[in-house]
N, C-alpha and C positions, 0 to 999 in steps of 0.2 A: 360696423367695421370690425369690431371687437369678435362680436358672434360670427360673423366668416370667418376670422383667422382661426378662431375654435376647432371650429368645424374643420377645415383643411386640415389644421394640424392634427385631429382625429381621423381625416380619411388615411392621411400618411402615415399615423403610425397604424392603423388598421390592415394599411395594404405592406407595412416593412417585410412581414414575414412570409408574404406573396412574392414580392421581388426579388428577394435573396436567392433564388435557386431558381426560376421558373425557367430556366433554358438548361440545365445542369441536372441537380438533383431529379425535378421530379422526372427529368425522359432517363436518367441513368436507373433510379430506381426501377419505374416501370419495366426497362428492357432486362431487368434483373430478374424481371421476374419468369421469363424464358429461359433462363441458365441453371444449373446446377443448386446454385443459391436458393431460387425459388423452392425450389422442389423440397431443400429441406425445411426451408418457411410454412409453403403449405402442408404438409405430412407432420408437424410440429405434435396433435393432437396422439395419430394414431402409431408413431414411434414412442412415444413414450408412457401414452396409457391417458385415460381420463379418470376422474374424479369422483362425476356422477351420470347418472345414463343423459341426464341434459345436458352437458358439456359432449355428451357423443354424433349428438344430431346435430351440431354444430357443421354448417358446409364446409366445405374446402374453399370455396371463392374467398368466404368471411374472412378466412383463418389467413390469406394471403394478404386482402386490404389493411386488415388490424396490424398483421406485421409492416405492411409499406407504412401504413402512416405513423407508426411510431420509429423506424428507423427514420426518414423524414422529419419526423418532429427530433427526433436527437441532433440530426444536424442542422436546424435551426433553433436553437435554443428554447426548444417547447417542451421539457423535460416531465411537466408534471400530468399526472393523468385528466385535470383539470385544465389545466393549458392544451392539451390536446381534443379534451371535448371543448372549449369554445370555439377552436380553430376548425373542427369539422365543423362548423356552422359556417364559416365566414369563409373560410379560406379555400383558394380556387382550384390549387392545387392536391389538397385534402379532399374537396367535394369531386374532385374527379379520378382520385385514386381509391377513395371509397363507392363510389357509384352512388351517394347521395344517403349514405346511409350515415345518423349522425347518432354512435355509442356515447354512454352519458358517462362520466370518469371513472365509476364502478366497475361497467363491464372495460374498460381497456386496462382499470388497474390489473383487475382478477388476470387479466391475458396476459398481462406481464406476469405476474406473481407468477402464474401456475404452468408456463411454459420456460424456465428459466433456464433446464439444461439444454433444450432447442436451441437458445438464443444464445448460449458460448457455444455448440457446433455450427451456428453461422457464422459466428467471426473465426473458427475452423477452416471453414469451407472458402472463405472468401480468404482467406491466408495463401489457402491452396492455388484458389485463381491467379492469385499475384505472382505465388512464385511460375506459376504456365508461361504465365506472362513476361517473364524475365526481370521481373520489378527487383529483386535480390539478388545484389551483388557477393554474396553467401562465403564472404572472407571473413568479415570484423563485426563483431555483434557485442553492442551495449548494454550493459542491464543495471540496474538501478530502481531504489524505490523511492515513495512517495508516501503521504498522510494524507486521506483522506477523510473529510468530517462525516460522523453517522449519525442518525436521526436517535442520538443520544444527550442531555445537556450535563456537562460536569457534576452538576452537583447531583445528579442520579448515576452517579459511579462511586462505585466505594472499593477501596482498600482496605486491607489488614490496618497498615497503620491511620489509615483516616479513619476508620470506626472507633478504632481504640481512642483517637481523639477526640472524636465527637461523643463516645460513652466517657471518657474522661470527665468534657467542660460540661454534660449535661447534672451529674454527679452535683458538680460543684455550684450548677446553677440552682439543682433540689435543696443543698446544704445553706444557700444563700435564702430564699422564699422559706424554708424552716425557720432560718433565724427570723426574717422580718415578720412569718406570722407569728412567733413568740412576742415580740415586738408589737406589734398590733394589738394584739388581743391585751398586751397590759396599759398601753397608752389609749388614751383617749381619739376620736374620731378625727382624720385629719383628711379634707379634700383635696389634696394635692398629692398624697400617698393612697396605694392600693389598699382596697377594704382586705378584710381578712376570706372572704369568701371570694373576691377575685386572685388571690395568691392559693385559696384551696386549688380554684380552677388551673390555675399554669402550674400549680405541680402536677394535678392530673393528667395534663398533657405532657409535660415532659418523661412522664412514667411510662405513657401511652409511647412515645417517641423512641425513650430508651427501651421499650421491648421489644419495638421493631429493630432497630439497630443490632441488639442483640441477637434477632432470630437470623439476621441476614449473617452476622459472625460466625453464627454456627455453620448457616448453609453454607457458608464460601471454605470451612474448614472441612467440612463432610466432601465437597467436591473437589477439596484438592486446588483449586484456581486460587490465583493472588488478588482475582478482582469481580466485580460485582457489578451489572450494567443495570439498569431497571427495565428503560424502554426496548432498548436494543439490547439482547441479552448476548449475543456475540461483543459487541464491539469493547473496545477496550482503551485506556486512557494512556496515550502514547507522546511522548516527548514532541513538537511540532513549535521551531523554532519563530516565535520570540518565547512561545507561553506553550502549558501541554494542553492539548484537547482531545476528548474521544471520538475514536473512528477507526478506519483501518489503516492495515500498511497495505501499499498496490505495488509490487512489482511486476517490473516489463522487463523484454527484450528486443532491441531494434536494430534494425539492417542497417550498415552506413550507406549504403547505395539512396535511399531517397529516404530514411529518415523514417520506415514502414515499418509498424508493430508485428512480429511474429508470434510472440506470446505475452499474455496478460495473465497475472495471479492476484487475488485476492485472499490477504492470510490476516487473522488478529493476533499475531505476533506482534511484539511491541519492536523488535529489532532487527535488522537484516542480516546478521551473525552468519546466521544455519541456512541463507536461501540461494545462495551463490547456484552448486551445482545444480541443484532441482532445476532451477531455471535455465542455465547454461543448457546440460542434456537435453531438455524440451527442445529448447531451439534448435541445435543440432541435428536429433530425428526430424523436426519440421523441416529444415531445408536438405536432410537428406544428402549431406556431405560426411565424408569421411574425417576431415580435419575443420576446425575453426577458431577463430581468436576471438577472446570474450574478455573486454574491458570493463573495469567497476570501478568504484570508490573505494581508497579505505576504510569506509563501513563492514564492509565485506570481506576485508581480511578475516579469512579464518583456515588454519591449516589443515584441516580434514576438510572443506569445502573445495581449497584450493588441490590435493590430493585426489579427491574424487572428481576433478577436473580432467585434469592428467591424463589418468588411467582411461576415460572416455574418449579418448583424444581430441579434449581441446586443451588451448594455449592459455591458459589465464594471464593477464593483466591486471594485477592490484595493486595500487603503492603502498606501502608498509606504514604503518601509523608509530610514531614515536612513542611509545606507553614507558619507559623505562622512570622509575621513581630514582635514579641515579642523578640521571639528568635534570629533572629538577633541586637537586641540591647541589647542583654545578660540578658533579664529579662524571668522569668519564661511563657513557653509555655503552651499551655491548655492540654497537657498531664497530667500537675503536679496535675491538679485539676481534684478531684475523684466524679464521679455523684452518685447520693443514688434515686432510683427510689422511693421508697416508700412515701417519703416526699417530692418528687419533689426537689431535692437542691442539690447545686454543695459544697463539704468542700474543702477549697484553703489549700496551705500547713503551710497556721498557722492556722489550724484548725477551722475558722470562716465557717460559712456558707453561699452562694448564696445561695438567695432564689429567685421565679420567679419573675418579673415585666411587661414584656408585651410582645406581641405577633403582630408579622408581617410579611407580605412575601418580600421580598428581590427573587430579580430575580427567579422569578417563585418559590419559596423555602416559605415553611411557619415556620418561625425562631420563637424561644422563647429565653427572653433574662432573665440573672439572674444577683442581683448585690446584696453588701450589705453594711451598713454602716460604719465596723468596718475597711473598708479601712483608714477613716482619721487617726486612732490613731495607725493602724498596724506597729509593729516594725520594720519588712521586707518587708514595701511597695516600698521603692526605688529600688528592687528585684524584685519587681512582675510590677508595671505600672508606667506611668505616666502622665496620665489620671487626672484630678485634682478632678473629679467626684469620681475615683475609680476605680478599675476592674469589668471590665463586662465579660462575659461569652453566647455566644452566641451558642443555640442548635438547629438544626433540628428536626421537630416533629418525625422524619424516624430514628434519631440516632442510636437508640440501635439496628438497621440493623448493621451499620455499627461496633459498641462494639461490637457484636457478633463474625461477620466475622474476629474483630481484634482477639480476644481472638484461636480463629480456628487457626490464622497467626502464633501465639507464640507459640500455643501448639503443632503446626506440620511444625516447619521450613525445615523437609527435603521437606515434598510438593513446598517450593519457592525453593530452589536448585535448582530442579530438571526442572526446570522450561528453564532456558537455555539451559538444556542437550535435553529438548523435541524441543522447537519450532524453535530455533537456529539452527537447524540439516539442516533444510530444505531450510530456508535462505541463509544458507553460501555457500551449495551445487549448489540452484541456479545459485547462482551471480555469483561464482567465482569456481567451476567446470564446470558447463554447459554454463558458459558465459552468462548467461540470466537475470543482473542485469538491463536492461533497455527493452525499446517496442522500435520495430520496423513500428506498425501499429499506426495511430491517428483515435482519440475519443473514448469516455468513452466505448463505446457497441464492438468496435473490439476489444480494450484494452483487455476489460474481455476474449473475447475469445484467443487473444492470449495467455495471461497466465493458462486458461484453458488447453490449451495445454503445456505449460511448466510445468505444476503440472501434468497434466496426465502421462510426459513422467519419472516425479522424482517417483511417487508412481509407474509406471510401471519399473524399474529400481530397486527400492526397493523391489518388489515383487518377481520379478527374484534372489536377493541375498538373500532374504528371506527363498522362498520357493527350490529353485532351480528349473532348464532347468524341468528336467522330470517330477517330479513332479506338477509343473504349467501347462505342457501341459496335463496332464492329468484333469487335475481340468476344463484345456477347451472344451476338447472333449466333 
């Protein structure tokens, strides 16, 4: 009785990855392969060149199944090149989109690895079809990022200041084994403490240890970088709440109309400061409208991102992050003070005026500063600063970019709402439906292309629940 229910419960989870798709994926895929899509799947080789003269003799048919069954395998959580060579043995819909031909994980890794700008022009090209398709409601576009983990482990990441720590405690652990083998060598033999020829040995290695350390401080100085990866030499050790871990940052941008990826970037930037507009414009030439509205986080506040918004015409949406160190000592923030364009002057909330005084740039930034006298005898100055000069008031010449876009904020808070319900949709899905919270491939250019394919297979999957089976294959034909 025992050994039956084994067995069942092996046949089932054998066949889980068979039943997930066999009426959906695999006839969607297939008829993809008649369209537009295909043609750039199979042509992947000779657009962008080969390697070696035996990657050239490579068929086209090959080149077309290798790409089904790994889009395939990304939407059924078969992610690894190894999970996809046991599945081409077993699996019914793999043996029939390969024609019975079974790659062993080497050749479909190398096909991943070395076709990787092919595979972000397919999730190009399929962006394309959606919008033919009217899948984009091409008003209000999300964008937002995300941390993903890389085939890096913390403690093969080094910092400036983690080196200098670890060259610090090593230092101190050599100063410690010198004294004990002083120690040693005058006391007599004790089996519970380190002989003196085992404490030669761990200083050896520590010496060993600190000169590697060493040579990597150099490197990371000679190259200019704040950081040091070993296995993954892009990836980088990025804040990801509760704890930090190395990986990348992934920004998107998504349609509100059904929740569809228009663009996907992969950067080792540790912060999403400087990526607002890049990403906004992308989308915008993608759907190909003249005007659009682009919701963020205030992560993304940044006045020259939001500026080069503008100018491209689109609408930003950011809400302004409270940063003011006023307001944590309980004295009034510069929200409270109202600017009057007309006369150039800032009125504080006892009604005095700032007027301007001088002008500077401060980190690339051309600032105008305002102050006025009536701070010495102001009733509610221990309220407002403490500053013995007075309050100052410090303005951007580009401000009233940002008053604008605030006024926008207030006056349409369902546009920030909605902001989670857009771009969150497709993160959470990711990570933790599809399992594809991390990379399995290293460096920045396979990187992008594997998530290429992870976004191709969520927007291909949404399109399905979208439009439905019949429907979609008609739109392929």
């Amino acid at each position: 009785m025992l050994w039956a229910t084994l067995k069942a419960r092996r046949a089932s989870n054998r066949c889980s990855f068979q039943k997930s798709s066999m009426t959906t994926s695999l006839r969607i895929i297939r008829c993809v392969s008649l369209t537009p899509l295909s043609r750039v799947l199979i042509s992947i080789r000779s657009a962008f060149g080969m390697c070696s003269l035996q990657q050239r003799v490579v068929p086209r048919i090959i080149l077309e199944r290798y790409s089904n069954a790994i889009s395939i395998g990304y939407m059924n959580r078969a992610l690894s090149s190894r999970c996809l060579e046991r599945e081409a043995h077993r699996n019914v819909e793999l043996l029939w989109l390969l024609r019975k031909l079974h790659p062993d994980f080497k050749t479909i890794a190398d096909f991943r690895k070395d076709n990787a700008k092919a595979f972000k022009h397919v999730f190009q090209t399929f962006v394309l079809l959606c919008k033919e398709w009217g899948l984009f409601g091409q008003e209000l576009v999300a964008v937002d990022g995300s941390k993903f983990k890389a085939v890096n482990n913390k403690r093969r990441n080094f910092t400036q200041a983690k080196l200098d720590e670890m060259l610090k405690a090593i230092d101190a652990k050599i100063d410690h084994y010198l004294h004990a083998l002083d120690a040693a060598d005058e006391a007599e033999a004790d089996a519970q403490k380190p002989t003196a020829e085992a404490l030669r040995e761990r200083i050896r290695q520590l010496h060993e240890r600190k000169g590697r350390y060493a040579w990597l401080k150099k490197a990371m100085e000679g190259s200019g970088e704040n950081q040091v990866s070993l296995t993954d030499p892009d990836s980088r050790a990025m804040a990801k709440s509760p704890k930090v871990d190395v990986g990348y940052n992934v920004q998107v941008a998504v349609d509100d109309q059904h929740k569809l990826l228009i663009i996907r970037e992969v950067t080792n930037a540790v912060t999403d400061v400087d990526r607002l507009s890049g990403i906004a414009i992308q989308a915008k030439e993608t759907l190909r409208v003249d005007h659009v509205k682009v919701v963020a986080d205030m992560g993304d506040y940044h006045g020259e991102e939001i500026k080069a918004c503008e100018e491209a015409g689109i609408k930003p949406y950011v809400a302004k992050p409270l940063t003011s160190a006023n307001r944590k000592l309980g004295l009034y923030g510069k929200e409270r003070f109202t600017y009057e364009a007309e006369p150039d002057c800032y009125r504080c909330p006892a009604g005095q005026t700032l007027t301007f005084r001088v002008a500077t740039f401060e980190l690339g930034r051309h600032i105008r500063y305002y102050a006025t006298t009536a701070c010495r005898t102001c009733a509610i100055r221990a309220q407002c600063t403490r500053n013995k000069e007075g309050r100052r008031i410090t303005r951007w010449v580009h401000e009233a970019i940002l008053e604008r876009m605030q006024r926008r904020v207030e006056a349409h808070p369902e546009v920030m709402k909605k902001r989670k319900q857009i771009v969150e949709h497709p993160f959470g899905t990711n990570k933790h439906w599809h399992d594809q919270g991390y990379f399995l491939m290293r460096g920045l250019e396979t990187v992008r292309a594997e998530f290429s394919l992870s976004t191709l297979a969520y927007n291909l999957r949404r399109v399905v629940r979208i439009l439905g089976v019949p429907h979609l294959l008609r739109a392929l034909v």
